[in-house]
C-alpha positions in Angstrom: 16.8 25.3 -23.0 17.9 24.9 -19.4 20.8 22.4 -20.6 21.6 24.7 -23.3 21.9 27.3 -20.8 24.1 25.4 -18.8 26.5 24.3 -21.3 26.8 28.2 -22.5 28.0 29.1 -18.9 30.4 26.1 -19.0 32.4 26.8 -22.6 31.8 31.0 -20.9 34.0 30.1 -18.4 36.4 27.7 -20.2 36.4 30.3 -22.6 38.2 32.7 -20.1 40.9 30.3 -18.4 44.3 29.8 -19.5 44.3 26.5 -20.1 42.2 22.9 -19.9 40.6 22.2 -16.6 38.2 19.1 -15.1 35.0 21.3 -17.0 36.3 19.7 -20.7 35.2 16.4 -19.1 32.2 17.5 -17.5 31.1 19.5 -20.0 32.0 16.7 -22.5 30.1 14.2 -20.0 26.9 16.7 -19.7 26.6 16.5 -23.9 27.4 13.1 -24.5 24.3 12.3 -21.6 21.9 14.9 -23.2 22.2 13.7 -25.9 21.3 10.0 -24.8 18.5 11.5 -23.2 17.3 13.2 -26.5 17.9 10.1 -28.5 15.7 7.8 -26.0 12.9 10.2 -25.6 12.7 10.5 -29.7 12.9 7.1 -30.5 10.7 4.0 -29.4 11.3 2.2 -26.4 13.3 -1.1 -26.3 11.2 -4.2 -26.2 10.7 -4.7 -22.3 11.2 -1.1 -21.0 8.4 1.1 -19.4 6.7 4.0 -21.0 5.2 6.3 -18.1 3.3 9.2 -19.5 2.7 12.1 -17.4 -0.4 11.7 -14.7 -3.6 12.0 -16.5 -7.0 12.8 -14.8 -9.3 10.1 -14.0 -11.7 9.7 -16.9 -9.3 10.3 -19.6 -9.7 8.1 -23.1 -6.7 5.7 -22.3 -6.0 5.4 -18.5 -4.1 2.0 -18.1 -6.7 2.1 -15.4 -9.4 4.8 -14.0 -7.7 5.0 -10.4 -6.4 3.3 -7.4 -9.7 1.2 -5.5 -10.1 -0.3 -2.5 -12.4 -2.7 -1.5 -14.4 -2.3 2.4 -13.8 -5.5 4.6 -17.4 -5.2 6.2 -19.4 -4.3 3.0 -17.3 -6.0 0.1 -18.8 -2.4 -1.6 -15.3 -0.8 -3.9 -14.2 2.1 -2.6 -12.1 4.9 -4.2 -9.3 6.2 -2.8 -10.7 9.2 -1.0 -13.6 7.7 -0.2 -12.1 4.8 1.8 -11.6 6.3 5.7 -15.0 7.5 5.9 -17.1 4.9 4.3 -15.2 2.3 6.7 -16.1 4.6 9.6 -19.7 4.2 7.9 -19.4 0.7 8.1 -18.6 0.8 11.3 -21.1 2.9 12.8 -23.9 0.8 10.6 -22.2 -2.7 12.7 -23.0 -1.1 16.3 -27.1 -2.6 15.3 -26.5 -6.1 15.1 -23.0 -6.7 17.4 -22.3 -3.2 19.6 -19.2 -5.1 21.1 -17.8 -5.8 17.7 -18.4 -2.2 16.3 -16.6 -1.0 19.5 -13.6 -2.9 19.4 -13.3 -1.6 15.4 -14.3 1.9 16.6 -11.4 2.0 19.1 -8.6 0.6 17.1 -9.9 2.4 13.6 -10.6 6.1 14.6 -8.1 6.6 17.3 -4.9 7.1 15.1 -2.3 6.9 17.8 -1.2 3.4 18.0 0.5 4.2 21.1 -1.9 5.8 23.0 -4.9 2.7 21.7 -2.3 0.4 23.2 -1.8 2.1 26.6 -5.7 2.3 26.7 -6.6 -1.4 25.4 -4.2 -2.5 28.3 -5.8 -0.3 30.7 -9.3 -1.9 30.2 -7.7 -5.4 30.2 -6.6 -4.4 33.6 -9.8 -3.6 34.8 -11.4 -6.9 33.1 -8.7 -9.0 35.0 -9.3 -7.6 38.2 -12.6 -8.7 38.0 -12.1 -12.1 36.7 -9.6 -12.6 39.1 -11.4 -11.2 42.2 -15.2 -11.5 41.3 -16.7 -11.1 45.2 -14.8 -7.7 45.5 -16.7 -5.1 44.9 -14.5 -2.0 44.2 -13.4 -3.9 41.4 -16.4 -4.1 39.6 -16.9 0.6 39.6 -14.4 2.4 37.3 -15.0 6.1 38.6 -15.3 8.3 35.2 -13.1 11.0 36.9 -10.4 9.3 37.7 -7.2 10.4 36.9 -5.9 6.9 34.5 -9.6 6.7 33.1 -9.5 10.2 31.9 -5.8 9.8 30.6 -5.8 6.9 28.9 -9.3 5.8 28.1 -11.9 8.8 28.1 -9.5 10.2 25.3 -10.4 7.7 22.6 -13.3 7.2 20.4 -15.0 4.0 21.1 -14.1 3.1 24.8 -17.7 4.1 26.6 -18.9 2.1 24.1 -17.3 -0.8 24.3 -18.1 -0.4 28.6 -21.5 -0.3 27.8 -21.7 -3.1 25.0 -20.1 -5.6 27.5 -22.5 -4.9 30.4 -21.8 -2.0 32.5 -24.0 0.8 33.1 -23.3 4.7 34.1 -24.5 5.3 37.9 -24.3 8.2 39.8 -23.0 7.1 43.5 -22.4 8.9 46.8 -18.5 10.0 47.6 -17.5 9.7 51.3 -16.9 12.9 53.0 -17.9 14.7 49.2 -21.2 16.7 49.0 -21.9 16.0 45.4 -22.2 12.1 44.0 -19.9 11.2 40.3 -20.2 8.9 38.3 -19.3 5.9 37.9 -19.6 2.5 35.6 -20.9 0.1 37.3 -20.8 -4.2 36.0 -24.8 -5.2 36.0 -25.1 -8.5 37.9 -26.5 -10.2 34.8 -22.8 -9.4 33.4 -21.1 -10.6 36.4 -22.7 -14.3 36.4 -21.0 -14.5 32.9 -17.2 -14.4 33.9 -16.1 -16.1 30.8 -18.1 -13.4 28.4 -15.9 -10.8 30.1 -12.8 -12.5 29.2 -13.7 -13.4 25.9 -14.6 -9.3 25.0 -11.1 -8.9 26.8 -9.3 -11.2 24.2 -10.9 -9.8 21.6 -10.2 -6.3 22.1 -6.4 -7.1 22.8 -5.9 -9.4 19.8 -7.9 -6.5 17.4 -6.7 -4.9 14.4 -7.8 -1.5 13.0 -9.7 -2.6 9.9 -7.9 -1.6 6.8 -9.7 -1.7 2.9 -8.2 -3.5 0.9 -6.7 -3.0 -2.3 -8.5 -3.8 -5.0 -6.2 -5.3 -7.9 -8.4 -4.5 -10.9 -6.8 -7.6 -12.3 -7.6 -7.2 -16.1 -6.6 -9.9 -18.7 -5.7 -8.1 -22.1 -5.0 -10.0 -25.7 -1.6 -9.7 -27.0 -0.8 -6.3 -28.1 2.4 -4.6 -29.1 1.4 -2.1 -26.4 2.1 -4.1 -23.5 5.2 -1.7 -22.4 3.0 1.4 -22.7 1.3 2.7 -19.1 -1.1 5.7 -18.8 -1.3 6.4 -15.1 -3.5 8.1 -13.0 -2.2 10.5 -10.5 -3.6 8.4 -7.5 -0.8 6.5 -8.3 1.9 8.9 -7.3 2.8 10.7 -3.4 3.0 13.9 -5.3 -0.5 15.6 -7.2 -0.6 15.5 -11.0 0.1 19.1 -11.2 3.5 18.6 -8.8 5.2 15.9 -11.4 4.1 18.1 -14.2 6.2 20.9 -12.8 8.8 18.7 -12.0 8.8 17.3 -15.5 9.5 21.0 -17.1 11.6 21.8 -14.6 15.4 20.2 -16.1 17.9 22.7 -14.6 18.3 20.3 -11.4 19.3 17.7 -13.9 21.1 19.5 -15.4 23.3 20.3 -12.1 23.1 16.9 -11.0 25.0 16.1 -14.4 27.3 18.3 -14.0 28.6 17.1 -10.5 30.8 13.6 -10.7 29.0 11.3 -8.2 29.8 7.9 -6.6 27.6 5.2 -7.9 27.0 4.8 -4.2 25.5 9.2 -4.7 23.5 7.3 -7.5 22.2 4.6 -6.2 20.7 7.0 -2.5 19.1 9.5 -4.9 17.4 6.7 -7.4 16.0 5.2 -3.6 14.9 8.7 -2.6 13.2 8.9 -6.1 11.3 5.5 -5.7 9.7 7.3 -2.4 7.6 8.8 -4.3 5.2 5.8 -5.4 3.0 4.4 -3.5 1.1 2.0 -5.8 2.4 0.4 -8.9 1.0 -1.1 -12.3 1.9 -4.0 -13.3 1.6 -6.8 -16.0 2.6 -10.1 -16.9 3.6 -11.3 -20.2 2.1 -14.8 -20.4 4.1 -17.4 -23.0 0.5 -17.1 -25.3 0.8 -13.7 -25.5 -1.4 -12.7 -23.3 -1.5 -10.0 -20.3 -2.4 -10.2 -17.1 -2.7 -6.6 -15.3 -2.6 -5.9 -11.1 -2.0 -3.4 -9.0 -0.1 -3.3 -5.7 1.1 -1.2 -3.1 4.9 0.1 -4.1 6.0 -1.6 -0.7 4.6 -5.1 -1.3 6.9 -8.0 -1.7 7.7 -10.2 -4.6 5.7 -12.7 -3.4 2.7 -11.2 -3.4 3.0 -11.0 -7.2 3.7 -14.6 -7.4 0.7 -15.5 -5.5 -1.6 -12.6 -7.8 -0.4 -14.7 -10.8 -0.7 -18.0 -9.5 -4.8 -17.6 -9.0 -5.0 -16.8 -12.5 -3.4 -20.0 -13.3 -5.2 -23.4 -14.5 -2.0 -25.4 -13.3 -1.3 -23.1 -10.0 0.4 -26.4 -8.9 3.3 -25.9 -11.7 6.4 -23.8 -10.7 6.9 -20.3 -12.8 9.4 -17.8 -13.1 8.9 -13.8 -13.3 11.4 -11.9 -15.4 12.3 -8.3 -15.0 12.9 -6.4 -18.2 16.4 -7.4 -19.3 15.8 -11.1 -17.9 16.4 -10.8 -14.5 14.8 -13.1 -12.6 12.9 -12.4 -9.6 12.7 -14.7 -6.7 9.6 -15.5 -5.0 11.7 -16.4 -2.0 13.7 -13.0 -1.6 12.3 -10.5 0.9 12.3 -7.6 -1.5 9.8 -4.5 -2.1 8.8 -4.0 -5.3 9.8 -0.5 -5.2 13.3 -2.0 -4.0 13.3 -3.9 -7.6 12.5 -1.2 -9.0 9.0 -1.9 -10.1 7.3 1.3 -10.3 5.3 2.9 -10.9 4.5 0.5 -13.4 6.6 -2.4 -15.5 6.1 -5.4 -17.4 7.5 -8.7 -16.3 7.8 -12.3 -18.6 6.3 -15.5 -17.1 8.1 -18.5 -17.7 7.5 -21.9 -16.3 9.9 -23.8 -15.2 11.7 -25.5 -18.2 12.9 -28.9 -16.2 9.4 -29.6 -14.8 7.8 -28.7 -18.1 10.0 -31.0 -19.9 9.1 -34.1 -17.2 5.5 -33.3 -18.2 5.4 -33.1 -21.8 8.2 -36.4 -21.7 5.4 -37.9 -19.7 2.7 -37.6 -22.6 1.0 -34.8 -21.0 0.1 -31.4 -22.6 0.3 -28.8 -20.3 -3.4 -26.8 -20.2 -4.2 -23.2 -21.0 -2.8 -20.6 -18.8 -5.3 -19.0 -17.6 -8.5 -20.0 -16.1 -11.1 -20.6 -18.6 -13.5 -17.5 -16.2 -10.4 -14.8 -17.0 -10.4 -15.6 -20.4 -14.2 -15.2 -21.3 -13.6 -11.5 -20.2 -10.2 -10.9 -22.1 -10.2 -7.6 -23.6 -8.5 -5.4 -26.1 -5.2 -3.2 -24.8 -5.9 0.0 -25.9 
């Protein structure tokens, strides 16, 4: 209706001029792509190309896959999307019983968001660790006073840090101040600490080489029996930055397109606003058509690289050692050695690649007597299923 709409305004207004203008071509342009558009979203796909259905809730009857999961790096326990932060805070808390130095070192550099700020603060500590190392017979160096001014900045501000004091051997004592009627306190190394120098620098290399932990995706990785359904993708919305209800509206909303048809753009205009549009996946769906038939399903972060595909495929193999090839719709081949996102090829939110091996080492083997074996490993195969 929208792009009826606009082509009604367009003849309006050629209707009224004296004589042709530029709108014959765009308007001629705007018909000629509607209809395209109308003649690919009535007909079947072309072998190769990616159905994407609109979001569907998690639950529904044919979901290419329920969700996006995650998998906790202290537990192993799956984890759904929303679920993740706080049951790896869980995890953490729960680790603080059998290795407090540990949980504290995750607890600073997983709660405390600001990378910056964890860095200024893990150096700060390291600071005071050194100075003890370095100069273990001088006192002063072994009290951090609580109220001081680069202890309340950078280290009293993030979650984790009186922990981690406490874990590695120093204890809260209230002490006198010179010429100051009231004591404050301070944390003080315990002598048991202090006759273990090299503990103290190990806890120190620790917390400076520490990550924040991060669950993992989970790939689902599904094997499927040939079907000619293989291009066809249900998604849920945790695949997509926007909700379910946002791509709906954006899906009846076609006067932008409209407008965006009628304006002649640079393929350089193009190609920006397709990369602006790939922003707004985060995970993608993907399977690989095997040379039997069969599929093999995954999913990955949008921003992954090629190569992590190759390696997902090549632990399903039985002959991991023989080189492969992964084709894009079309045929293009994609190079496990080129530093590209998947989003970048565009790959999502889902598509369907081709395995191939490669045809010169295949023919060595086969020339050789040998019969290559099956694809897959023998454990992925007992659980193929139906695609549905």
């Amino acid at each position: 209706m929208a792009a009826a709409a606009a082509l009604a305004r367009l003849e309006q207004k050629q209707s009224r001029a004296w004589g042709p203008t530029s709108q014959d071509s765009i308007r001629n342009q705007v018909r000629k792509e509607l209809q395209a558009e109308a003649t690919i979203s009535g007909s079947p796909q072309a072998p190769g190309t990616n159905v994407v259905s609109e979001p569907r809730e998690e639950g529904s009857a044919h979901l290419a896959v329920p969700g996006v999961y995650f998998t906790c790096p202290l537990t192993g326990a799956t984890l759904r999307k929303d679920q993740r932060d706080a049951r790896i805070k869980e995890a953490i808390l729960a680790h603080f019983s059998t290795d407090p130095v540990a949980a504290s070192i995750m607890k600073i550099h997983t709660f405390n968001k600001d990378r910056d700020r964890v860095k200024l603060g893990v150096d700060t500590i390291a600071k005071y660790l050194d100075n003890i190392h370095l100069h273990p017979e001088e006192e002063k160096y072994r009290k951090i006073k609580l109220q001081n001014k680069v202890f309340q900045e950078r280290i009293n501000c993030l979650e984790g840090t009186h922990e981690f004091f406490e874990a590695i051997g120093f204890q809260k004592v209230l002490l006198p101040i010179q010429d100051q009627e009231d004591p404050e306190e301070f944390y003080v190394l315990s002598e048991t600490t202090l006759a273990q120098p090299q503990s103290l620098e190990r806890h120190k290399e620790q917390l400076l080489a520490a990550e924040p932990v991060r669950a993992k995706l989970d790939r689902q990785r599904r094997v499927f029996q040939p079907s000619p359904l293989a291009s066809q993708f249900e998604l849920p919305g945790d695949f997509f930055n926007l909700t379910a209800e946002e791509i709906k509206r954006e899906q009846r909303l076609r006067s932008d397109a409209v407008e965006r048809l009628s304006v002649l753009r640079t393929k350089a205009m193009r190609e920006k606003e397709e990369q602006r549009g790939l922003r707004k996946y985060t995970y993608t769906l993907l399977r690989v058509r095997l040379p039997d038939g069969c599929l093999l399903q995954g999913t990955f972060y949008a921003r992954e690289r090629l190569g992590a595909v190759y390696g997902f495929v090549r632990e399903a193999l039985q002959s991991d050692w023989l080189p492969f090839e992964l084709l894009a719709s079309g045929g293009q081949k994609l190079s496990e050695d080129e530093n590209l996102a998947l989003n970048e090829c565009g790959l999502v939110p889902s598509a369907l690649l081709t395995f191939s091996w490669d045809m010169a080492v295949l023919e060595d083997i086969k020339a050789a007597g040998v019969e290559p074996d099956a694809i897959l490993k023998p454990e992925l195969l007992s659980a193929i299923e139906k695609l549905s």
